[in-house]
C-alpha positions as CSV (number, residue, x, y, z in Angstrom):
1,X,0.0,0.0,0.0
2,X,1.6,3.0,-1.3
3,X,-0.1,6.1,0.7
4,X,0.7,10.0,-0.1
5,X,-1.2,13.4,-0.9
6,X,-0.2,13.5,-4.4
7,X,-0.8,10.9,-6.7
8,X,1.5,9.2,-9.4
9,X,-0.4,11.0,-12.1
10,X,-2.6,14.4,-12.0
11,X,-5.8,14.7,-15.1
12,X,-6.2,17.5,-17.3
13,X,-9.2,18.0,-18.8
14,X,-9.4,17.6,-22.9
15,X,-12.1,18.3,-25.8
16,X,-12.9,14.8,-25.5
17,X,-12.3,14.0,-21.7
18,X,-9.3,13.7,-20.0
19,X,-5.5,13.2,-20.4
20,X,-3.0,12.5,-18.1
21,X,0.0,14.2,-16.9
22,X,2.9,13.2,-14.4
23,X,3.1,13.9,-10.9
24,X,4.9,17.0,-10.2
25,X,7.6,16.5,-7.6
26,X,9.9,14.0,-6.9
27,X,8.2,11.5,-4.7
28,X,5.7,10.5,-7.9
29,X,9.3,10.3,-9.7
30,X,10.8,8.0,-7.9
31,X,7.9,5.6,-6.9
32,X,6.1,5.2,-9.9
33,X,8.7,2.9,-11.5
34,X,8.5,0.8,-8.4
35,X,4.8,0.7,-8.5
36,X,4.5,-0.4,-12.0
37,X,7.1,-3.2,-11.3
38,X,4.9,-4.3,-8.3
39,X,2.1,-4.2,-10.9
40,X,-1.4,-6.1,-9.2
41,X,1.1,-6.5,-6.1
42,X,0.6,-2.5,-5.6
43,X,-2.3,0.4,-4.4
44,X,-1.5,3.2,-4.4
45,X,-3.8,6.3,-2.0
46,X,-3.8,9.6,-2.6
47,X,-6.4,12.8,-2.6
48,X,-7.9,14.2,-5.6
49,X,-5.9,17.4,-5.2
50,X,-7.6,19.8,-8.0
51,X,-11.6,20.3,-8.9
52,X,-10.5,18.3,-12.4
53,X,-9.1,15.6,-10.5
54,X,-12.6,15.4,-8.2
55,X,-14.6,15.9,-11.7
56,X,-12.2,13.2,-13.1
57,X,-12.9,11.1,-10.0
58,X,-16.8,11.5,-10.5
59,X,-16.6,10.6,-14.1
60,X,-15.3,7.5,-13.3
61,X,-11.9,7.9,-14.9
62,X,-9.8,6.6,-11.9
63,X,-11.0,3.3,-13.4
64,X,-9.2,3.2,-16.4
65,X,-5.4,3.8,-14.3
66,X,-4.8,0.1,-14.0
67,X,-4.6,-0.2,-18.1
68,X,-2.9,2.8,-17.8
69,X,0.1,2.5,-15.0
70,X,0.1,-1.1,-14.3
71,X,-1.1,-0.5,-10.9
72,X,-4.6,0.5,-9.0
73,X,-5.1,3.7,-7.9
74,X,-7.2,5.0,-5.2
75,X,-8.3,8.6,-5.1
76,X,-10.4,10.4,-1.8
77,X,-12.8,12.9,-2.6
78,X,-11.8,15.8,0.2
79,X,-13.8,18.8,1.0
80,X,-11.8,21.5,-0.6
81,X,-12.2,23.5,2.5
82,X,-10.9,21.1,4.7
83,X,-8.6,19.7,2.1
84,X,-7.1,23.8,2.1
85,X,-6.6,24.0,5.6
86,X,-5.1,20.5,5.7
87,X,-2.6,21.3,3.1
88,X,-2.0,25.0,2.9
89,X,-2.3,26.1,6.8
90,X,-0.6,22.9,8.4
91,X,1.0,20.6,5.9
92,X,3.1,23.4,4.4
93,X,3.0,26.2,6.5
94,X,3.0,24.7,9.8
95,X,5.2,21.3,8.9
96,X,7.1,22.0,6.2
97,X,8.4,25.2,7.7
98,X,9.3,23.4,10.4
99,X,10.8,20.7,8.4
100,X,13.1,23.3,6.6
101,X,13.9,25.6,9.7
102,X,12.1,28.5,8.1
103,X,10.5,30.7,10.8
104,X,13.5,33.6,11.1
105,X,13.8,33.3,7.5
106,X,9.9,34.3,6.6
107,X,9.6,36.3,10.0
108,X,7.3,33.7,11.4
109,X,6.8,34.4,15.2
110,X,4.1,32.2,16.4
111,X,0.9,30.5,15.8
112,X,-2.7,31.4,17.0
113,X,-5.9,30.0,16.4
114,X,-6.0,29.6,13.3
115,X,-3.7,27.2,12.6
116,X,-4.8,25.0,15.7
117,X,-8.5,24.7,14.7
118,X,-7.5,23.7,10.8
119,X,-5.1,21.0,13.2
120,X,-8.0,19.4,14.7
121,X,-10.7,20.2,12.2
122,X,-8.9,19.5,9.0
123,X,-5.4,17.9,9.8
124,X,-6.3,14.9,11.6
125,X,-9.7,14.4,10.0
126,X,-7.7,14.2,6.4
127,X,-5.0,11.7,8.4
128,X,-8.1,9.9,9.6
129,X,-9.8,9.8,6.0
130,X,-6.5,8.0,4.5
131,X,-6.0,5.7,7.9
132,X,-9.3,4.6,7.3
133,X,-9.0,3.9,3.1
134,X,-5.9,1.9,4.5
135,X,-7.7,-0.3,6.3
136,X,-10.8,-0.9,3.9
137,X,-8.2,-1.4,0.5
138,X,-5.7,-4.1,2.7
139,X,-5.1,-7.0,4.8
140,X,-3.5,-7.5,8.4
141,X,0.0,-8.6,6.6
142,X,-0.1,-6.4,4.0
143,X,3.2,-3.7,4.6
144,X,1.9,0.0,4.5
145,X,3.9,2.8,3.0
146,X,3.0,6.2,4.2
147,X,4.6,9.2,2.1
148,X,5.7,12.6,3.8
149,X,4.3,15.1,6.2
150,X,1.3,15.8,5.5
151,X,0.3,12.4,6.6
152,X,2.3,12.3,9.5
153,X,-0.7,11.5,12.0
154,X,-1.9,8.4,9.8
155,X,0.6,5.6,10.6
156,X,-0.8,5.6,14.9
157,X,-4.6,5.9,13.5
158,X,-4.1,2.6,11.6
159,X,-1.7,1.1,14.7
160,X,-4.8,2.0,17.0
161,X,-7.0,-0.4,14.8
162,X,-4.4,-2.7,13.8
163,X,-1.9,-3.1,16.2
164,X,0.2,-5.8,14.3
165,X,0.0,-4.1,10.9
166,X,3.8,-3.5,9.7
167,X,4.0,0.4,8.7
168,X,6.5,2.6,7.3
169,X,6.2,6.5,7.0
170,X,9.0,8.4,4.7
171,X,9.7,11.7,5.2
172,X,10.4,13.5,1.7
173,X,12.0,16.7,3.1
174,X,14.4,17.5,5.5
175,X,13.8,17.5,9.2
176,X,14.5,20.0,11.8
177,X,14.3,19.6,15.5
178,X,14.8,23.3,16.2
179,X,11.9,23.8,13.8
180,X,9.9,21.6,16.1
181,X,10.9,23.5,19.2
182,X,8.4,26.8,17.5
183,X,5.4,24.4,17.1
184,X,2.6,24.6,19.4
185,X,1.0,21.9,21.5
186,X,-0.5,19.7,20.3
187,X,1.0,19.9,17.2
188,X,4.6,18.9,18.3
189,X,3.3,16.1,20.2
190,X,0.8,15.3,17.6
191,X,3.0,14.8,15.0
192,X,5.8,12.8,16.7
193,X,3.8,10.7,18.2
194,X,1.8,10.0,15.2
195,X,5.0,9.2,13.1
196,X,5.8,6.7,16.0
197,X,2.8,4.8,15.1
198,X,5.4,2.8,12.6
199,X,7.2,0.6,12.8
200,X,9.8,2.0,9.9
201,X,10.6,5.4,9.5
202,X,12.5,6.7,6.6
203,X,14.7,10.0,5.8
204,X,16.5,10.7,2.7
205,X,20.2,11.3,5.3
206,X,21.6,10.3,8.0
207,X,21.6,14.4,9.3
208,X,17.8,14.0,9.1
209,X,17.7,10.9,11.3
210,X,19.9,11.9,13.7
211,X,17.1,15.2,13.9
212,X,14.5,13.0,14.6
213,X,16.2,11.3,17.5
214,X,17.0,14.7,18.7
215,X,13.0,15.6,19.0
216,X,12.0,12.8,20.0
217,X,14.4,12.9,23.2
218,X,13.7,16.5,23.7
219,X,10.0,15.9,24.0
220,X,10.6,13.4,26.1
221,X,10.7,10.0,24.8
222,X,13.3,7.1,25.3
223,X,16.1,6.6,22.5
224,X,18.6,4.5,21.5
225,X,21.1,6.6,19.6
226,X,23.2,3.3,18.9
227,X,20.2,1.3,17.5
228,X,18.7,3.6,15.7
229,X,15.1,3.4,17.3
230,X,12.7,5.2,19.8
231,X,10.8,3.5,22.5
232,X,6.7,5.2,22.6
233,X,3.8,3.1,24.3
234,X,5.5,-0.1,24.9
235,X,6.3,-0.4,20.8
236,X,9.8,0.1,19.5
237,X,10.3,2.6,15.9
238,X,13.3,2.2,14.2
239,X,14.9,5.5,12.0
240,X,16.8,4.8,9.2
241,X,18.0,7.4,6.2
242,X,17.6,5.7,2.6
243,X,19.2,8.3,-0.2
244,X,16.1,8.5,-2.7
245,X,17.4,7.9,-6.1
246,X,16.4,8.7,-9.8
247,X,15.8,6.2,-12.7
248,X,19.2,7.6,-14.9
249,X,18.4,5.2,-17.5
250,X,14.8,6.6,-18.3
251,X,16.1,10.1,-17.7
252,X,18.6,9.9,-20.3
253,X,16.6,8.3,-23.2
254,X,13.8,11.2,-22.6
255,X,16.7,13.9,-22.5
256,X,17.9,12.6,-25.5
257,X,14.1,13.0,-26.9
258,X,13.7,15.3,-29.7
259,X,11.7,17.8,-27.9
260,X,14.6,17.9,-25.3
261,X,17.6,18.4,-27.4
262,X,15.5,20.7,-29.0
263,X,15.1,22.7,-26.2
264,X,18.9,22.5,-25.5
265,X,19.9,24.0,-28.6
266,X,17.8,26.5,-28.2
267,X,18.9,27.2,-24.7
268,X,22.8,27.4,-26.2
269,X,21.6,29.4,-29.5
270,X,20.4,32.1,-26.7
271,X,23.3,32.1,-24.3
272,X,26.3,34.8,-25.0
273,X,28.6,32.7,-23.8
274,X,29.0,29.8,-20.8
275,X,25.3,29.2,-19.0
276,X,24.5,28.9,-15.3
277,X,21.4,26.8,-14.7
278,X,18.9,26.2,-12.1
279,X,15.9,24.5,-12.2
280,X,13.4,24.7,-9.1
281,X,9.9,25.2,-7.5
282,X,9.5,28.5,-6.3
283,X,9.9,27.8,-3.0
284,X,11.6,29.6,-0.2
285,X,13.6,26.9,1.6
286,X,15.3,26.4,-2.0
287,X,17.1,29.7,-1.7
288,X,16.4,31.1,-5.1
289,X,17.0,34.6,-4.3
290,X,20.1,34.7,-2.7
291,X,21.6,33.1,-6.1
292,X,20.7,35.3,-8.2
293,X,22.3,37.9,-5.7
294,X,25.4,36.4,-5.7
295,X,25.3,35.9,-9.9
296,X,24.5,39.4,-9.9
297,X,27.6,40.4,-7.4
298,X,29.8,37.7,-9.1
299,X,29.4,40.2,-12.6
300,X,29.4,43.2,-10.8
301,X,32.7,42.6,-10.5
302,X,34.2,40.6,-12.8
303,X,33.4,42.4,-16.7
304,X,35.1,40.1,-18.0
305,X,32.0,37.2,-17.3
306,X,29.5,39.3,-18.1
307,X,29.0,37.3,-21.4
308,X,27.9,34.4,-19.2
309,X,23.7,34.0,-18.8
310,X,21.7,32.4,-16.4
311,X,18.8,30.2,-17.5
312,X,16.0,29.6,-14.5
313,X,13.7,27.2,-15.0
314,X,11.0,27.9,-12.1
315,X,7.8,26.7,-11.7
316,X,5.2,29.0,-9.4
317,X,4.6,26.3,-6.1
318,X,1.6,26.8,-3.2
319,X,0.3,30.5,-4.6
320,X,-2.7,29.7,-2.2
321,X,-0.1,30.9,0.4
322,X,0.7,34.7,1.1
323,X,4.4,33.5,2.1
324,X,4.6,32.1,-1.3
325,X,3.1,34.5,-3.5
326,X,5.6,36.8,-1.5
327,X,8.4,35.2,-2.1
328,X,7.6,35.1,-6.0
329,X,7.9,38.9,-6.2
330,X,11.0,38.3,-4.1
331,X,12.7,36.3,-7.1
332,X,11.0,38.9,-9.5
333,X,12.5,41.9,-8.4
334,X,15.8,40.1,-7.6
335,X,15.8,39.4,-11.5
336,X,14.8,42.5,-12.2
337,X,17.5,44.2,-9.7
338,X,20.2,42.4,-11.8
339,X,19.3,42.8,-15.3
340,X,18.7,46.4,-14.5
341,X,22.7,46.3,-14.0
342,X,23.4,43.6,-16.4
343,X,20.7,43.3,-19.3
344,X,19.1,40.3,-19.5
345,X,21.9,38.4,-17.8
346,X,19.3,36.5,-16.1
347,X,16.1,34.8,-18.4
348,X,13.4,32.9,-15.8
349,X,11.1,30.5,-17.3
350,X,8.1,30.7,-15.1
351,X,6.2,27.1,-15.9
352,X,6.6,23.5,-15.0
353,X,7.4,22.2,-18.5
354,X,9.7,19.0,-17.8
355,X,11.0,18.4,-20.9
356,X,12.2,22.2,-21.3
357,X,14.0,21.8,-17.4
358,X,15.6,18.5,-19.0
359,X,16.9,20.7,-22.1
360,X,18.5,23.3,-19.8
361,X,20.1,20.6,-17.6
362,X,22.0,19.0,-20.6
363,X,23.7,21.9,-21.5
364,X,24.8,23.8,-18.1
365,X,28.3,24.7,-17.8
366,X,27.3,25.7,-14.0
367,X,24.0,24.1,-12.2
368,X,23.5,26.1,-9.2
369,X,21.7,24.3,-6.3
370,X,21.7,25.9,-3.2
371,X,18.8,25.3,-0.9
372,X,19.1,26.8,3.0
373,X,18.0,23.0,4.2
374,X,16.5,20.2,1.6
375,X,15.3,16.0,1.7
376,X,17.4,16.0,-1.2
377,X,16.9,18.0,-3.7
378,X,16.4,15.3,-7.0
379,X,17.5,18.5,-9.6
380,X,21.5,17.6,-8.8
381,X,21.1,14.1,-9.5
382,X,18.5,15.2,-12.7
383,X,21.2,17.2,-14.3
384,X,24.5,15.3,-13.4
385,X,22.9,12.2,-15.4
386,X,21.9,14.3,-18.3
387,X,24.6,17.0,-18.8
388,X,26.4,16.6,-21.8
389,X,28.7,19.7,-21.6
390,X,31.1,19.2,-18.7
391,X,29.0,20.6,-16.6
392,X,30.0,21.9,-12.7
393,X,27.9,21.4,-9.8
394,X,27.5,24.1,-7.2
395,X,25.9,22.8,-4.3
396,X,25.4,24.0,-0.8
397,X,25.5,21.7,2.1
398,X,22.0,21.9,3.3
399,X,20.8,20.0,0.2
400,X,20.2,16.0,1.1
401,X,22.1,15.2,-1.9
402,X,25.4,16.8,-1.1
403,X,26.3,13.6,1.2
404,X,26.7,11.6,-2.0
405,X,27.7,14.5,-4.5
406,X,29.7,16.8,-2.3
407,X,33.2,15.2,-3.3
408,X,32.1,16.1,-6.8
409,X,30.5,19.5,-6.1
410,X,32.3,23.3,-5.8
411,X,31.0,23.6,-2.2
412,X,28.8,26.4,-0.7
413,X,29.2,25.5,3.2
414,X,26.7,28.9,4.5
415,X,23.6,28.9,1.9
416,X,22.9,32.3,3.3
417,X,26.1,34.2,2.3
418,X,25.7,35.7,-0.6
419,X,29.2,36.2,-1.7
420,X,30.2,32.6,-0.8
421,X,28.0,31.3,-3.2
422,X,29.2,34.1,-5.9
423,X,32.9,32.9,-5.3
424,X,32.0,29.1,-5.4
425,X,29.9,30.1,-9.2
426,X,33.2,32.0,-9.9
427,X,35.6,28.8,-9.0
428,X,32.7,26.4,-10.8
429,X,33.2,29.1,-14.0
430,X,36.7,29.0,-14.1
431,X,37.3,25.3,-13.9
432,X,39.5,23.4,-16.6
433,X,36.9,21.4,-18.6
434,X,39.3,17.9,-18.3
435,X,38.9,18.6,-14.4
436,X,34.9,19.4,-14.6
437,X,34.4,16.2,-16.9
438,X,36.3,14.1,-14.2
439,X,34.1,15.7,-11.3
440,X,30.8,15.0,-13.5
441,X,31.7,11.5,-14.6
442,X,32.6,10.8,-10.6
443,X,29.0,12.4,-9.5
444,X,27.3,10.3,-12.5
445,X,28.9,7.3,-11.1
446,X,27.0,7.5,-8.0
447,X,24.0,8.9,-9.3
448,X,23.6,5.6,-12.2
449,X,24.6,3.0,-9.2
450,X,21.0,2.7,-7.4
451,X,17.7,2.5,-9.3
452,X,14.0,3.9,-7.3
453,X,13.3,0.1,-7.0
454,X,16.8,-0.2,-5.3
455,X,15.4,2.2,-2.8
456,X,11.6,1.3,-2.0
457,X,13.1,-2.7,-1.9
458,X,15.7,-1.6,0.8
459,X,12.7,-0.5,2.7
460,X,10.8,-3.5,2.3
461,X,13.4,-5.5,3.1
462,X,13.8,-3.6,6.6
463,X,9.7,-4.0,7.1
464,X,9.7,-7.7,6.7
465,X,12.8,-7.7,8.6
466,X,10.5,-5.8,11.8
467,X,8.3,-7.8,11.2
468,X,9.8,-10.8,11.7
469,X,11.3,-9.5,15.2
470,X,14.9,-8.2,14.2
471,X,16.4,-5.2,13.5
472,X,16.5,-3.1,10.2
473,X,18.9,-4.7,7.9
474,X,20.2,-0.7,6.8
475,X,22.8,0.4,9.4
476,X,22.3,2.9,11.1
C-alpha cells in the first residue's frame, strides 16, 4: 500500500475527456517505476488534489489507471475547505516550515488560532480519511507505506486499529528539530507521536535521522542513539535514512528526446557565452533569491563574465499561500534588480514544463543548487545524469544530496552568504573542462549506481525484517 497526498499521475481535462500528466515533484518520480514493477502487487492512496481531478474522480476515470500505469489507484474525494486547511495552513506552512527551519527566514513568530483549529478540524480528519482507506483497501499482513508530512498522524490511526499491521512512514524533506521547538501543542506532540505509530521510518540522510532522534528525546521519549530506534507506548520505531534515487536510465533516453535536445539547442543558441542553470519550485527553503544575488555580485565585479547567462527554470509552487506569492515577487525583483545592472543576464522561465528543465540541464556549464535545508533536492542528480557539456555542480550543504555528490561538487558551506556562493559560481566558472568532466563522470557514477526500486526494496526488506522481530537490515 503505497499512501501519499499526491498521486502518481494528476488529469487535465481535454475536448474529449481527459489526459493525463505526471506527478509533479519528486516522490511521484521515484515511486512510480516501483509501483509499476509491483504491478497487481501495488495500491496506491492519494487525494484528488484539484476540482479536475474530483470531476475526473466522478466521471469514473480513476477506473481506467490500472490499463494505464500497471497499478490500481485509489483517489479520496476531500472537501476542498478542509482539504485547504489540511494542506496550505498545516502541511506546508506549519510542517514543512518546520521541516526546513524557516521561521526567522519568513519572519514567522508564532501561531494562533487559526492554525490550531485547521489541526483538529482538517489535519487529523484528512490523516483519519486515509488511515481509514488503508484499512478498507488491505489486509493484516499487508506492509503500509506512508509518504511525507502531511500524513504524518496516519501511521498511529491505523496502529490504533491494527496493532500488528507493519507500517513505514518516509519523510520527503528535511527535518529539523529546532523547527519543532516553534510548534505549538499539540502539534509537536501530535506529530511525533503519530510518526511513532510505525514501525519503519524513513529519511532521505543520515543528518535527518539523527534530527528526529534529537525531537524525540527533547520531547521526552526514550532513544537508543546506537540502534537507531525510539521507544513510545510499549512499541519500538526504528529510523533509518535511505538516499532517494532517480531512474538515470529513463532520464537519459527522454533527454535525449527530440523535444529535449530541442530545447537544449535553443537554450545554447540564446546564451552569449557559458550558462548557469537552475531549475526549481518557487519555494523559499530552495534559496532562489540569494543566487541570483550572488550571480549578480559575481558580474558586478568581474566584466570580464558578463558574457555568461543564467537560464532559470521555475515553476510557481503553493500560490494559495501569502508566504509564497511573496516570495515570488521576491525572485521577480531580484531578476529584475540584476538585469537592471546587467541586461538580460538572467532569463526565468516561469512554468513546469519538464522536458524544457531536462533541455536546460543537458547543456549547463554551472548548475546552481543551493537550498538553505533540503530532503534532497532530486534536480543535482537530474542534471548530473543528463549533462552533456562538462557541466560543474555548485551545491550548498544543506541539500540532502550533497552527502553523495559533495566530493564532486564546488561547495557552498553557508547557503545564506551571498558572496560565498558568488565565489564558489566564480571557481565552478573558471574550472578546466578535463577537471569538470572528471568531477561529472565521478557524481554520475554514484547517481547511475541505485535504481527507485533499489530504494523502496531496501525498505521492504527492513519491514519484513521488523516484522519478523529483528532489527533493520540498513545500518544505522
Amino acid at each position: 500500500m503505497l499512501v501519499s497526498n499526491r498521486g502518481p499521475v494528476s488529469f487535465i481535462e481535454s475536448g474529449d475527456g481527459y489526459e493525463l500528466k505526471r506527478g509533479a515533484g519528486g516522490l511521484a518520480g521515484a515511486m512510480d517505476p516501483v509501483a509499476r514493477k509491483l504491478g497487481d502487487e501495488a495500491v496506491w492512496i492519494a487525494a484528488a488534489t484539484s476540482e479536475t481531478d474530483r470531476r475526473a474522480l466522478a466521471a469514473g476515470q480513476v477506473e481506467r489507471l490500472p490499463e494505464e500505469l500497471g497499478y490500481r489507484v485509489r483517489l479520496l474525494d476531500i472537501d476542498p475547505d478542509t482539504y485547504s486547511q489540511y494542506y496550505d495552513v498545516v502541511s506546508n506552512r506549519m510542517l514543512w516550515f518546520a521541516n526546513h527551519c524557516l521561521w526567522d527566514e519568513l519572519e514567522i513568530g508564532s501561531f494562533g488560532q487559526t492554525e490550531l483549529d485547521a489541526w483538529e478540524s482538517s489535519y487529523l480528519p484528512v490523516n483519519e480519511a486515509f488511515a481509514s482507506a488503508v484499512l478498507d483497501e488491505s489486509d493484516a499482513d499487508d506492509l503500509i507505506l506512508f509518504q511525507d508530512y502531511h500524513l504524518a498522524a496516519a501511521p498511529r490511526l491505523v496502529r490504533e486499529q491494527r496493532p500488528r499491521q507493519t507500517i513505514f512512514h518516509f519523510t520527503h524533506s528535511s527535518f529539523c528539530a529546532d523547527g519543532y521547538d516553534r510548534l505549538p501543542e499539540p502539534v509537536r506532540t501530535g506529530v511525533i507521536e503519530g510518526l511513532l505509530g510505525a514501525d519503519l521510518l524513513g529519511f532521505h540522510v543520515a543528518s535527518w535521522v539523527n534530527a528526529f532522534i534529537d525531537c524525540c528525546e527533547k520531547i521526552g521519549f526514550s532513544v537508543d542513539r546506537e540502534r537507531g530506534c525510539v521507544q513510545h507506548a510499549g512499541a519500538t520505531t526504528w529510523a533509518r535514512a535511505y538516499p532517494i534515487p532517480i531512474d538515470a536510465t529513463a532520464l537519459k533516453e527522454l533527454a535525449g528526446s527530440e523535444t529535449v535536445r530541442t530545447w537544449g539547442d535553443r537554450f545554447l543558441g540564446e546564451a552569449t557565452g557559458p550558462a548557469v542553470v537552475r531549475a526549481d519550485r518557487t519555494e523559499p527553503s530552495k534559496n532562489i533569491v540569494r543566487g541570483f544575488e550572488a550571480f549578480g555580485a559575481l558580474l558586478d565585479r568581474r566584466k570580464d563574465l558578463r558574457h555568461v547567462t543564467f537560464f532559470a527554470c521555475l515553476y510557481a509552487s503553493r500560490q494559495s499561500m501569502a508566504e509564497y506569492r511573496q516570495y515570488l515577487e521576491k525572485i521577480n525583483d531580484a531578476i529584475a534588480r540584476v538585469n537592471d545592472r546587467h541586461p538580460d543576464a538572467i532569463r526565468m522561465f516561469l512554468k513546469d514544463d519538464y522536458e524544457r528543465t531536462l533541455g536546460a540541464l543537458s547543456i549547463y556549464d554551472v548548475l546552481l543548487v543551493n537550498p538553505i535545508m533540503d530532503g534532497m533536492n532530486l534536480v543535482s542528480k537530474e542534471g548530473v545524469a543528463v549533462n552533456r557539456r562538462a557541466g560543474a555542480l555548485v551545491l550548498t550543504r544543506g541539500a540532502g544530496s550533497f552527502q553523495e555528490l559533495g566530493d564532486f561538487a564546488v561547495q557552498v558551506d553557508n547557503a545564506l552568504d551571498i558572496e560565498e556562493t558568488a565565489r564558489a559560481m566564480e571557481r565552478a566558472l573558471e574550472t578546466p573542462e578535463k577537471e569538470r568532466r572528471r568531477a561529472l563522470e565521478g557524481a554520475r557514477s554514484i547517481v547511475e549506481s541505485t535504481k527507485p526500486e533499489d530504494w523502496i526494496y531496501s525498505q521492504i526488506d527492513d519491514l519484513e525484517a521488523i516484522a519478523e522481530g529483528n532489527a533493520p537490515k540498513t545500518p544505522i
